[in-house]
LUMTIDO-176400 format. One line per field, with one value per residue (C-alpha): residue in one letter; x, y, z. Coordinates in nm, 3 decimals, m for minus. Each point is the difference from the previous one (the first is absolute). Layout:
N
type: A; ...
xx: X; ...
yy: Y; ...
zz: Z; ...
***
This chain:
575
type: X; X; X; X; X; X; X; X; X; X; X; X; X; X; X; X; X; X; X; X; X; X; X; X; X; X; X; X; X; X; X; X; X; X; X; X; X; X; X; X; X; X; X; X; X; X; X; X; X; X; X; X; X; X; X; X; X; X; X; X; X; X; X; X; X; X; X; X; X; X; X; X; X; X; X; X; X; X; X; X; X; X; X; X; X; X; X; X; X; X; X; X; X; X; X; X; X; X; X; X; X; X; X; X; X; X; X; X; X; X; X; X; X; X; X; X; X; X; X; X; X; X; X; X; X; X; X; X; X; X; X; X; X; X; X; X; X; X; X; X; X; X; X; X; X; X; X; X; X; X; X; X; X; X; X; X; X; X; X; X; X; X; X; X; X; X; X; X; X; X; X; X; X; X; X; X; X; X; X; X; X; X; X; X; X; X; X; X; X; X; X; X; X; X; X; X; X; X; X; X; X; X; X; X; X; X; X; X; X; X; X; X; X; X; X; X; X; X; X; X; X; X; X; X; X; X; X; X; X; X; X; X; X; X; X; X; X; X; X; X; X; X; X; X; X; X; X; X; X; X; X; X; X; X; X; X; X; X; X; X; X; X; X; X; X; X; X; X; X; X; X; X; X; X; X; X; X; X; X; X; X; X; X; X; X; X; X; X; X; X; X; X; X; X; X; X; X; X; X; X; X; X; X; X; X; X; X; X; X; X; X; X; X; X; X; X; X; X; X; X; X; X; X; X; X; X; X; X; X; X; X; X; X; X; X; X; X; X; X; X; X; X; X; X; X; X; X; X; X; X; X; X; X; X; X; X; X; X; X; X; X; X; X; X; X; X; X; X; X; X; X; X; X; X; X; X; X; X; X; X; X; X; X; X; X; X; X; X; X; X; X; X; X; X; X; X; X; X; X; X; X; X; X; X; X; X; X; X; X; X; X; X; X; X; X; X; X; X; X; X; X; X; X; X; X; X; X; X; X; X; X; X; X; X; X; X; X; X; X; X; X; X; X; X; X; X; X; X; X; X; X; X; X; X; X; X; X; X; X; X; X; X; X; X; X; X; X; X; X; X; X; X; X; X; X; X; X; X; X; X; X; X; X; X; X; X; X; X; X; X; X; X; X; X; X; X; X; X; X; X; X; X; X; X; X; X; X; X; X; X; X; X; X; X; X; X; X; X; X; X; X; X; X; X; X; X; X; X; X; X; X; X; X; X; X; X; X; X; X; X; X; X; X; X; X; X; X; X; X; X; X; X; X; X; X; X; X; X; X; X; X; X; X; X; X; X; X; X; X; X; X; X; X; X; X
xx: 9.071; 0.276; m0.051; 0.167; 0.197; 0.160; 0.023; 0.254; 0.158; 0.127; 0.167; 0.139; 0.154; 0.098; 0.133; 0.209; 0.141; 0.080; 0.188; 0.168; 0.117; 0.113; 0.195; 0.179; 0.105; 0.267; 0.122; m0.054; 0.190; 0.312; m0.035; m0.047; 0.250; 0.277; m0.006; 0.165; m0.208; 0.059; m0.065; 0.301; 0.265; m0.204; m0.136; 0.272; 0.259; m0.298; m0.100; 0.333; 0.079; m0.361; 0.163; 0.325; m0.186; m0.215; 0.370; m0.219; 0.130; m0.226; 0.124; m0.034; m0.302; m0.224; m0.212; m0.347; 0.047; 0.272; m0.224; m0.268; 0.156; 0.183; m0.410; m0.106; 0.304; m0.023; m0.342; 0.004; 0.270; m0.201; m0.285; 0.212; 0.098; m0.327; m0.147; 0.224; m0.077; m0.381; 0.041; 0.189; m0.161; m0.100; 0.357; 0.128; m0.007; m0.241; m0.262; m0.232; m0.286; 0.126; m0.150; 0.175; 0.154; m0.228; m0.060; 0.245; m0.281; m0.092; 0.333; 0.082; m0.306; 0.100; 0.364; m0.076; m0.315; 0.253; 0.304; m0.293; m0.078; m0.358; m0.024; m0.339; m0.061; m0.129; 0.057; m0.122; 0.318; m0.111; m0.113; m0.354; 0.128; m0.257; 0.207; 0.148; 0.315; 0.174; m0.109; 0.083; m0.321; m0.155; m0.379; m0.056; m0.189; m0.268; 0.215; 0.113; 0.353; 0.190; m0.054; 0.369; 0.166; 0.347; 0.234; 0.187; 0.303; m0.217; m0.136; 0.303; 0.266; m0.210; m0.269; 0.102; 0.333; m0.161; m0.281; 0.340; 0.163; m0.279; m0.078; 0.369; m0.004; m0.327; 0.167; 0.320; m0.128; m0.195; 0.302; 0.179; m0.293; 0.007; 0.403; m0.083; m0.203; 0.224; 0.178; 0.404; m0.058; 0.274; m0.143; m0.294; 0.206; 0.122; m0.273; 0.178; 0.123; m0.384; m0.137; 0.219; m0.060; m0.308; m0.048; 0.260; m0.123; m0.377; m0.149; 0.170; m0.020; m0.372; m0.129; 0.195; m0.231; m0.281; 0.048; 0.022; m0.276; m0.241; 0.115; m0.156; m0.271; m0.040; 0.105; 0.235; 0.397; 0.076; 0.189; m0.209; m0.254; m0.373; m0.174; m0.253; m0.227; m0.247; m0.377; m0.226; m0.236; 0.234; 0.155; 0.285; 0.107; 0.294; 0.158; 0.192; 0.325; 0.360; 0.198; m0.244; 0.078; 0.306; m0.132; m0.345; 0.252; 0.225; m0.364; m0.219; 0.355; 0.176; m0.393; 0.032; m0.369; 0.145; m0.162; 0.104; m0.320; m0.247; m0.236; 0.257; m0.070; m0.352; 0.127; 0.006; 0.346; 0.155; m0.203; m0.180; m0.133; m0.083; 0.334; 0.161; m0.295; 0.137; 0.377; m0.022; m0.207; 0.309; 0.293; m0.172; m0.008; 0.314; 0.291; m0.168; m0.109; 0.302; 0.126; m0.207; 0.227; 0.289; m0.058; 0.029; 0.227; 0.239; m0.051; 0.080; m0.363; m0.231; m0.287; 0.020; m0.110; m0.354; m0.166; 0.144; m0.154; m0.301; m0.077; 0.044; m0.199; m0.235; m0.077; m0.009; m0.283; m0.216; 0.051; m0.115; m0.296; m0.090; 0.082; m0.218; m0.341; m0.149; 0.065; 0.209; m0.266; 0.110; m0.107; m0.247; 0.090; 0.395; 0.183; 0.253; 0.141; 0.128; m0.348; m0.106; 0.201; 0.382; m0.122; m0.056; 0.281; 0.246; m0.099; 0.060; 0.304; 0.196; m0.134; 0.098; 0.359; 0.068; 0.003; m0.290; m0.031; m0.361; m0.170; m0.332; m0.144; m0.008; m0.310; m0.183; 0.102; m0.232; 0.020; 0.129; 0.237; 0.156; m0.065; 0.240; 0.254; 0.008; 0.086; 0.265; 0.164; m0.071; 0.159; 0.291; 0.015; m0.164; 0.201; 0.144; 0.277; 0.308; 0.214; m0.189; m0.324; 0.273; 0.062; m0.305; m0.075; 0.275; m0.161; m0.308; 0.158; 0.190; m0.334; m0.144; 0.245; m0.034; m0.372; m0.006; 0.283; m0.203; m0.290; 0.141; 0.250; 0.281; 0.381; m0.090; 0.272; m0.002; 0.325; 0.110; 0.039; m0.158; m0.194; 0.074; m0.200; 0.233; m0.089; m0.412; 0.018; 0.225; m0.330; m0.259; 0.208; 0.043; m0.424; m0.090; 0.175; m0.227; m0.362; 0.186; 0.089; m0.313; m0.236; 0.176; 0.001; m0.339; m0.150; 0.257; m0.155; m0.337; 0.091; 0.173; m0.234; 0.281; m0.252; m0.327; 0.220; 0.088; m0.380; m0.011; m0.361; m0.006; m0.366; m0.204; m0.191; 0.280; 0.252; 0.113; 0.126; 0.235; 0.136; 0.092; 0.234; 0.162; 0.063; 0.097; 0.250; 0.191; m0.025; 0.171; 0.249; 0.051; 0.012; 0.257; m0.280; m0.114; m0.341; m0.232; m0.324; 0.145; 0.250; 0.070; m0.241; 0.221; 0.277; m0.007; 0.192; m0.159; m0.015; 0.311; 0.236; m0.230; m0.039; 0.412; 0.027; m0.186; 0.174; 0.319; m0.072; m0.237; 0.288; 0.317; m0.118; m0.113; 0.309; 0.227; m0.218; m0.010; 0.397; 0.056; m0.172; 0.227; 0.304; m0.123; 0.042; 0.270; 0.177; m0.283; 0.015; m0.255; m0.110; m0.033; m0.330; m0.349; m0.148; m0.307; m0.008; m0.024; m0.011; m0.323; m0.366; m0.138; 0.274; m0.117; m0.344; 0.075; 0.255; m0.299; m0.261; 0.263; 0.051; m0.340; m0.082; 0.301; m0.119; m0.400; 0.041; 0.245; m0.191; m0.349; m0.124; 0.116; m0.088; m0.359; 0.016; 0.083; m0.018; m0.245; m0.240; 0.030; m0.116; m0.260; m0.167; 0.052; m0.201; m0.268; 0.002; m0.030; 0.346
yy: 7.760; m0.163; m0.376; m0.280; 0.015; 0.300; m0.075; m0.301; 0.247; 0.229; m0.301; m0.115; 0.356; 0.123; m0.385; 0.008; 0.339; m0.045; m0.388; 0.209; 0.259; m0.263; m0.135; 0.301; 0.132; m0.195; 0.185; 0.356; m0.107; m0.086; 0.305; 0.245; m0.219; m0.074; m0.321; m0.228; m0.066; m0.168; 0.299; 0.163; m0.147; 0.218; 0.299; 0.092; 0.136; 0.167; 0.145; 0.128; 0.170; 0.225; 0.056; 0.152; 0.170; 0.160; 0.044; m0.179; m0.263; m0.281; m0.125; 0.330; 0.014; 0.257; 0.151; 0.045; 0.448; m0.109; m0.301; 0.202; 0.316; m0.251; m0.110; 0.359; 0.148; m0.289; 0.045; 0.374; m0.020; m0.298; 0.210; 0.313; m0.240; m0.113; 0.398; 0.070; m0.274; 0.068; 0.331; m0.027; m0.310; 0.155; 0.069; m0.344; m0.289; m0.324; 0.235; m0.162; 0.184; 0.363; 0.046; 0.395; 0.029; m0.003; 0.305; 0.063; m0.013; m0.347; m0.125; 0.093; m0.196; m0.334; 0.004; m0.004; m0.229; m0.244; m0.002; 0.013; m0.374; 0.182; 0.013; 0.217; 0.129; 0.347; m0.100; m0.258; m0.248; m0.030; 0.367; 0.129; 0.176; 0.201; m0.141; m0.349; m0.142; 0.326; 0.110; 0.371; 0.119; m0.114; m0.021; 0.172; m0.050; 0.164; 0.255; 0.044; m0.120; m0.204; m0.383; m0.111; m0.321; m0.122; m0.112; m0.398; 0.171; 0.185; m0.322; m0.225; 0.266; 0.184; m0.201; m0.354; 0.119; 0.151; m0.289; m0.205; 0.233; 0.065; m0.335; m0.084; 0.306; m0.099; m0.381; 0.150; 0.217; m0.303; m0.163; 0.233; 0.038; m0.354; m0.027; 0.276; m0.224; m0.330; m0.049; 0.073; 0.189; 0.306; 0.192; 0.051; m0.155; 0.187; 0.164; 0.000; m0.365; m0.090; 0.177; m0.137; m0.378; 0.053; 0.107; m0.251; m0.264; 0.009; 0.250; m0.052; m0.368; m0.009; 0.263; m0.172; m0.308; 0.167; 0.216; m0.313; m0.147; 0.303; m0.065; m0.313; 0.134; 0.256; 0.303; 0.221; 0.083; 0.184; 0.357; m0.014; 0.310; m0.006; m0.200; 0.146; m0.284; m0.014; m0.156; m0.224; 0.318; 0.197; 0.249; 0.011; m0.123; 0.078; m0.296; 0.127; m0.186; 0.031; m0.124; m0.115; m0.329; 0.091; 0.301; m0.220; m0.246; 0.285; 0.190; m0.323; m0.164; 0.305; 0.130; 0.339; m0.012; 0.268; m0.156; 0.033; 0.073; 0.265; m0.251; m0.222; m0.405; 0.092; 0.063; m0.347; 0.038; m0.006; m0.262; m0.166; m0.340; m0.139; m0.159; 0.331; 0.134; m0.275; 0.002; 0.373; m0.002; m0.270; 0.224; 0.269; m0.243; m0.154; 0.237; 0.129; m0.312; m0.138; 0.257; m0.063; m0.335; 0.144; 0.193; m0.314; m0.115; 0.256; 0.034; m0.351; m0.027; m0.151; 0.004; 0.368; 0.011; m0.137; 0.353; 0.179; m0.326; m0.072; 0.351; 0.083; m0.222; 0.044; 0.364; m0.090; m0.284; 0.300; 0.216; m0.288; m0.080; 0.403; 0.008; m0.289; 0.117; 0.120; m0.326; 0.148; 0.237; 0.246; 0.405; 0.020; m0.071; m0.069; m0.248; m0.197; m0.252; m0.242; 0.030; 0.053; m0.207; 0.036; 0.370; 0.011; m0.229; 0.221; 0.305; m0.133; m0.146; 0.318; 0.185; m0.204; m0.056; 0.392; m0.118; 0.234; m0.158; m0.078; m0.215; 0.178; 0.385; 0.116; 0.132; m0.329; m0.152; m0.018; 0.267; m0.281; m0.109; 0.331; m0.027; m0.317; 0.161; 0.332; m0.263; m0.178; 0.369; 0.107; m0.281; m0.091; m0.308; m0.256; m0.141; 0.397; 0.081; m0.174; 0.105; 0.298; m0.262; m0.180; 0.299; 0.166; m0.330; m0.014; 0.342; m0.122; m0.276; 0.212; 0.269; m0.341; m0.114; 0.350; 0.004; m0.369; 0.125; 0.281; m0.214; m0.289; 0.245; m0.121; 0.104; m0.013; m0.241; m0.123; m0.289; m0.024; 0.411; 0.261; 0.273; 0.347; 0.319; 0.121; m0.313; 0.093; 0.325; m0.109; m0.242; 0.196; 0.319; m0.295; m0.054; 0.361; 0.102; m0.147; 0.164; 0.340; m0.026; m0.188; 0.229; 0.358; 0.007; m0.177; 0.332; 0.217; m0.152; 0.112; 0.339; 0.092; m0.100; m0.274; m0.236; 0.196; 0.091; m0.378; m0.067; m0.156; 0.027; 0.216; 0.158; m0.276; m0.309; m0.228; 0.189; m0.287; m0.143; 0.313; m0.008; m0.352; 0.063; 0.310; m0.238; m0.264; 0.205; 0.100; m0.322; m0.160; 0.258; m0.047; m0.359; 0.021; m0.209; 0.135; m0.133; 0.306; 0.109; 0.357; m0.145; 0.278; 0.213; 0.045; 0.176; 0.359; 0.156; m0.002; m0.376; m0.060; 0.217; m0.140; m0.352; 0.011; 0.130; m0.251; m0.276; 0.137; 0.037; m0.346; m0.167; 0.100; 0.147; m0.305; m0.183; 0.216; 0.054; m0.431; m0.045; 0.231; m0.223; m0.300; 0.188; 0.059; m0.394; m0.113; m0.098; 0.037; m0.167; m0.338; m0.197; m0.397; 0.046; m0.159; 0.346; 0.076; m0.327; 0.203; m0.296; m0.168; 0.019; 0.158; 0.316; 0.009; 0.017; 0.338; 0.120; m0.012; 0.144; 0.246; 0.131; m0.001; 0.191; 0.286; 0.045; 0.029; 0.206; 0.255; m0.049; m0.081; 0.322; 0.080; m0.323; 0.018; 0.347; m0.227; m0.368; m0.080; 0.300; m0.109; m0.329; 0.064; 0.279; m0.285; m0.216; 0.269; m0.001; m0.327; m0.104
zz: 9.990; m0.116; m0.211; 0.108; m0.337; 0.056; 0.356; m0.138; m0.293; 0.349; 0.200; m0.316; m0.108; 0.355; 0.087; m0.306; 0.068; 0.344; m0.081; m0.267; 0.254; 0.279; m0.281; m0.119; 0.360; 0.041; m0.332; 0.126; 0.357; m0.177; m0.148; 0.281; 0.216; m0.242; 0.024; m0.275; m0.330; m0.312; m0.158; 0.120; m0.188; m0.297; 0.154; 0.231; m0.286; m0.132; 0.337; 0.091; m0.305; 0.069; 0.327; m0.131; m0.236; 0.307; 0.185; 0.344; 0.224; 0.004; 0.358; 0.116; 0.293; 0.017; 0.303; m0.072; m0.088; m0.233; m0.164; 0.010; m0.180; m0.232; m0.108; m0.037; m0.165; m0.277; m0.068; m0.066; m0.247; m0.183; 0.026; m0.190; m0.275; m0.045; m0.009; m0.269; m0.219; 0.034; m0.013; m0.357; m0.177; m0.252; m0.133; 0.148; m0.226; 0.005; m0.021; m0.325; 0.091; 0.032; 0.345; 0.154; 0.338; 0.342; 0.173; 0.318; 0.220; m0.167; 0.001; 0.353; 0.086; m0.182; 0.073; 0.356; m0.055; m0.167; 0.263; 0.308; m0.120; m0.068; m0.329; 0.005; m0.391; m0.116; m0.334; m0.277; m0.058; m0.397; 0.036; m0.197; m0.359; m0.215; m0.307; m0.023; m0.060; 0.131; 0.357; 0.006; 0.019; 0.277; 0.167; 0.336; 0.321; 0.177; 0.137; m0.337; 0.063; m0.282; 0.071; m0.116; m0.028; 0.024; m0.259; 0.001; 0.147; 0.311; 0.029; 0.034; 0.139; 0.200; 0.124; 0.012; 0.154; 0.261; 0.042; 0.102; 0.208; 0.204; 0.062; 0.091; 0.265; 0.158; 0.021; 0.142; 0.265; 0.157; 0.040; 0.131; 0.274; 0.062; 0.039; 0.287; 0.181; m0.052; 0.320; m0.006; m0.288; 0.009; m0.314; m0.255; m0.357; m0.281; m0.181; m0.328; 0.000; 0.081; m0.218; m0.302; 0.145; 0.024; m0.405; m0.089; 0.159; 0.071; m0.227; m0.357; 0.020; 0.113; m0.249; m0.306; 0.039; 0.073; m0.314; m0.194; 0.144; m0.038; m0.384; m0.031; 0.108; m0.251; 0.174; m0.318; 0.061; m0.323; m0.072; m0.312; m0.031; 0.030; m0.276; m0.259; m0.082; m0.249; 0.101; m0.169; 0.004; m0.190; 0.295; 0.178; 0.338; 0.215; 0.164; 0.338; 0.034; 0.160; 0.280; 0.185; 0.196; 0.094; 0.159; 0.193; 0.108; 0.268; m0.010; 0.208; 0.179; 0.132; 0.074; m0.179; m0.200; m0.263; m0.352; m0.364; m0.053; 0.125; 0.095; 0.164; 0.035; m0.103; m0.341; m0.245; m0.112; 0.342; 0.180; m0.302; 0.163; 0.342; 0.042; m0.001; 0.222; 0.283; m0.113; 0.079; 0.323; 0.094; m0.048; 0.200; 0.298; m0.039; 0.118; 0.276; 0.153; m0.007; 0.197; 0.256; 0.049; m0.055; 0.335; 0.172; m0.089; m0.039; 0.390; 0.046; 0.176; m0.339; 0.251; 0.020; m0.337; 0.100; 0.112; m0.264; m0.276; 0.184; 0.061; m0.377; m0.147; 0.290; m0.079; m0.357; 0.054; 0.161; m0.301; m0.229; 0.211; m0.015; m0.395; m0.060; 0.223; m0.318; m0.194; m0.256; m0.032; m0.324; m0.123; m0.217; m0.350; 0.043; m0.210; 0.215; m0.173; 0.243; 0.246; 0.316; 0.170; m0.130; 0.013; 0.349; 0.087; m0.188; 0.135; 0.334; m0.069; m0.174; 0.288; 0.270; m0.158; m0.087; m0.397; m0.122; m0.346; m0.111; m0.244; m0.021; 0.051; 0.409; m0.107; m0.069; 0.322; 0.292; 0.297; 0.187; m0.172; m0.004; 0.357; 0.039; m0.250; 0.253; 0.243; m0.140; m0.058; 0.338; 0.188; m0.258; 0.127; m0.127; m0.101; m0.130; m0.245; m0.037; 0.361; 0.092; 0.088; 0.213; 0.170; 0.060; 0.130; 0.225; 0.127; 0.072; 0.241; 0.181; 0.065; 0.075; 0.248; 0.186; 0.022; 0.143; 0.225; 0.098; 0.114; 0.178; 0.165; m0.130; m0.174; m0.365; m0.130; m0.363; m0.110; 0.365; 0.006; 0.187; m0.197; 0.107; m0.009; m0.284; m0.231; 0.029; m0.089; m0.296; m0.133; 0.102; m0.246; m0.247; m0.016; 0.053; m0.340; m0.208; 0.183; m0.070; m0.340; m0.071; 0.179; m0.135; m0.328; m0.054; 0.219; m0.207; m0.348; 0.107; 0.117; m0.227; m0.278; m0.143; 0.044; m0.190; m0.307; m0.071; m0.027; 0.344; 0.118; 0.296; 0.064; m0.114; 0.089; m0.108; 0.213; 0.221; m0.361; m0.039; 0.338; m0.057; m0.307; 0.152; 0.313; m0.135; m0.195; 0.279; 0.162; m0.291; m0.058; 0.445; m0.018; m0.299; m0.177; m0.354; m0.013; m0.110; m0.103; m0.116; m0.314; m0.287; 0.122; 0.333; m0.257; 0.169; 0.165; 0.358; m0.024; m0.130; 0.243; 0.283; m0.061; m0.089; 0.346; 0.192; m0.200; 0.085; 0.379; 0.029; m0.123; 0.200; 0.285; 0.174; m0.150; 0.151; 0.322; 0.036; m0.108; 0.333; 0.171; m0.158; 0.071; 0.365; 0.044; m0.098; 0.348; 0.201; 0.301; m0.019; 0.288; 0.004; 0.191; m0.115; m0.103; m0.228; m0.243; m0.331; m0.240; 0.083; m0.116; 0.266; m0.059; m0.396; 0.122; 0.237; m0.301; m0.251; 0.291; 0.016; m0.345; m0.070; 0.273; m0.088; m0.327; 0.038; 0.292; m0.240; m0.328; 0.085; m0.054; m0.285; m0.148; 0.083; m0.203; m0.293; m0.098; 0.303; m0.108; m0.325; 0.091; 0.175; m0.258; m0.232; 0.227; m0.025; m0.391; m0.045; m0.093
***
């Protein structure tokens, strides 16, 4: 079980990050509210000249079909911009290494993995050449598909742009949700003057220091090319460099996950110590736990943001205590450089924040970890990606809310206002997207025989094993997390069209299907009676009863089939 050290090592990291958070909310209120900031007599010029250029009125308010179209429409034609320029690297320039153009079912799969905030990778970042320093030759996977990499400009243009914009849309559309609940609220915002406050003023600033911080540490920022080193023993070694801190820096604060590198945080040159093992783990809880007090007090009610806090971090305590049964218990024979502990502990926490990054091999971790990390997809909540874990949280209350109404007999209410039939069904479409395109395409892989021409083990004694990593595919993808077992060898054409799809769908379905709910609202009639008291302990406690119980009683089977199999054949073994 877990030591008393690392017990300590948790308060101190999760303490930090949450002090941090408290701290930077009042930042991200002025934002979303327009309130008066120092910063304006700098950024404003700037900001209205991007809104001339755009030809949009800033004042102008939106309902939520309008904001919500205005979110969808901008991320489709980033996502075409971004096709194009992987699509035609290899003719772009800042391209040292020579690497070709990806394949338009690969590309269609990481533009919308990029712009879905999920960042899941069917590619190697630094790519795997047959002949070094030019890349145009390059090694294949099982399936025998080409295992290609991306050039500086893909990486910057392409990727990082898209690592910010998804991370400002996810930030935006929880605001606009919570301006729907704030009482005398007559619209949802502006969508476009959000989303260029919230780059201008949150996201640029923040991942600047960070960048220079992850410096220090000894992660590279260079345009250079990969260097050709000599050894003591006479042979050569390749030294994989390039914009890399810039890139972690958006990647672990705007939780997007998408590496440099093939093997992500896990690789040396992009988290090459313990302090930017922690410093990373921080930035992944920092944005969406301050969101969690932003609710508050964007309502004007700060104690409101108790069940949505205390439930978080609640939910995210029992994935820790599941992750860390097996005492940081490893696979046989894997090499994790940071141990048992930050292992587990990361895992958890990418998971339970819709990140996805990793700093060691899926495949070493125990079944129970992967267990937690299922978990922490499943729910999205805990405390989830930055807005959407707001959101979904927000969703959970209000299912909450009717199922206590339901049993003491009572009017749901929820902020003095009465819940109506309409407003259930909206939730309960919200949570039912993700069991569907979960559930479908993981049957689909194995029917098809996706899943048995990747190498996935299907008629075997470690079959529970295979299931898991087709699973948790689609639960990443679903969950718009990124975290995977699958990696290059996913790079077909079954897995890319599919897993594009369920990106697509996990991520703006249940926005749009919870903005309706916002919009629905906004002048609602609200009563001054004493109704349900939402913002106490004793509410939290039913909230977390309550998600828990959704989620096992939708996914239980399936996850017995996998990570709980696994665990116990383990078990059996020896292991």
């Amino acid at each position: 079980m877990i030591q008393p050290a690392d017990f300590l090592t948790i308060i101190l990291i999760l303490s930090s990050a949450i002090l941090a958070a408290r701290l930077l909310t009042p930042h991200i209120v002025k934002i979303f509210t327009y309130a008066p900031s120092r910063l304006d007599r700098f950024l404003d010029p700037i900001e209205k000249g991007i809104y001339r250029l755009l030809g949009v009125d800033p004042s102008h308010g939106m309902g939520w079909r309008e904001y919500f179209l205005s979110a969808v429409i901008i991320n489709i034609f980033q996502m075409a911009l971004a096709f194009i320029v992987f699509v035609f690297q290899g003719g772009l320039p800042l391209n040292p290494q020579g690497f070709p153009g990806l394949g338009l079912d690969l590309a269609f799969m990481q533009v919308i993995s990029f712009a879905t905030n999920t960042n899941l990778q069917h590619y190697n970042g630094e790519g795997v050449c047959t002949q070094l320093p030019n890349c145009s030759t390059l090694s294949t996977n099982s399936a025998g598909q080409p295992i290609p990499g991306l050039s500086y400009l893909s990486q910057m243009t392409a990727v990082q742009f898209l690592q910010f914009t998804s991370a400002a849309t996810g930030i935006c559309v929880a605001a606009a949700l919570i301006r729907g609940f704030v009482a005398g609220s007559k619209d949802m915002g502006n969508f476009y003057t959000d989303f260029v406050r919230s780059l201008t003023r949150l996201l640029f600033p923040l991942c600047f220091v960070a960048a220079l911080i992850f410096v220090g540490l000894g992660v590279p920022q260079t345009l250079d090319g990969y260097q050709i080193l000599h050894t003591v023993e006479g042979s050569t070694q390749t030294v994989l460099v390039g914009p890399v801190a810039s890139l972690v820096s958006i990647m672990q604060l705007g939780t997007n996950g998408g590496g440099f590198f093939g093997a992500n945080s896990a690789y040396p040159f992009q988290n090459p110590n313990p302090a930017s093992d922690v410093f990373q783990i921080f930035l992944m809880l920092l944005i969406p736990t301050s969101l969690c007090f932003v609710y508050g007090h964007m309502l004007g009610k700060r104690k409101e943001a108790r069940p949505i806090l205390w439930g978080a971090y609640a939910l995210f305590a029992i994935d820790l205590l599941i992750a860390f049964i097996p005492n940081y218990s490893l696979g046989p024979g894997m090499e994790v450089r940071f141990g048992g502990f930050f292992t587990s502990f990361w895992t958890v926490v990418t998971t339970a924040v819709t990140t996805g990054s990793v700093n060691s091999s899926l495949f070493g971790n125990h079944p129970l970890v992967i267990l937690s990390a299922f978990m922490g997809m499943l729910i999205q909540s805990t405390p989830g990606g930055k807005g959407v874990g707001v959101m979904y949280m927000v969703m959970y209350i209000i299912i909450t809310v009717f199922i206590v109404g339901l049993m003491s007999g009572r009017t749901p209410e929820y902020l003095g206002m009465k819940i109506s039939a309409r407003d259930v069904k909206l939730v309960m479409i919200a949570f039912l997207v993700h069991p569907v395109i979960i559930l479908v395409p993981t049957v689909l892989a194995y029917a098809t025989g996706a899943a048995s021409a990747i190498g996935v083990c299907v008629n075997c004694p470690a079959a529970s094993t295979g299931f898991t990593q087709i699973f948790y595919e689609f639960t990443s993808a679903a969950a718009n997390n990124g975290s995977d077992f699958l990696g290059a060898t996913g790079n077909t054409p079954f897995f890319n069209i599919s897993a594009g799809l369920v990106m697509f769908l996990g991520r703006f379905l249940p926005i749009g299907v919870l903005l309706a709910l916002a919009g629905s609202m906004i002048n609602r009639k609200r009563t001054s009676e004493i109704g349900l008291k939402t913002d106490s302990v004793t509410f939290t406690i039913v909230l977390v009863g309550s998600i828990l119980l959704l989620v096992v009683l939708t996914f239980f089977p399936f996850l017995a089939l996998g990570p709980i199999l696994e665990f116990f054949q383990k078990r059996v073994n020896g292991f």
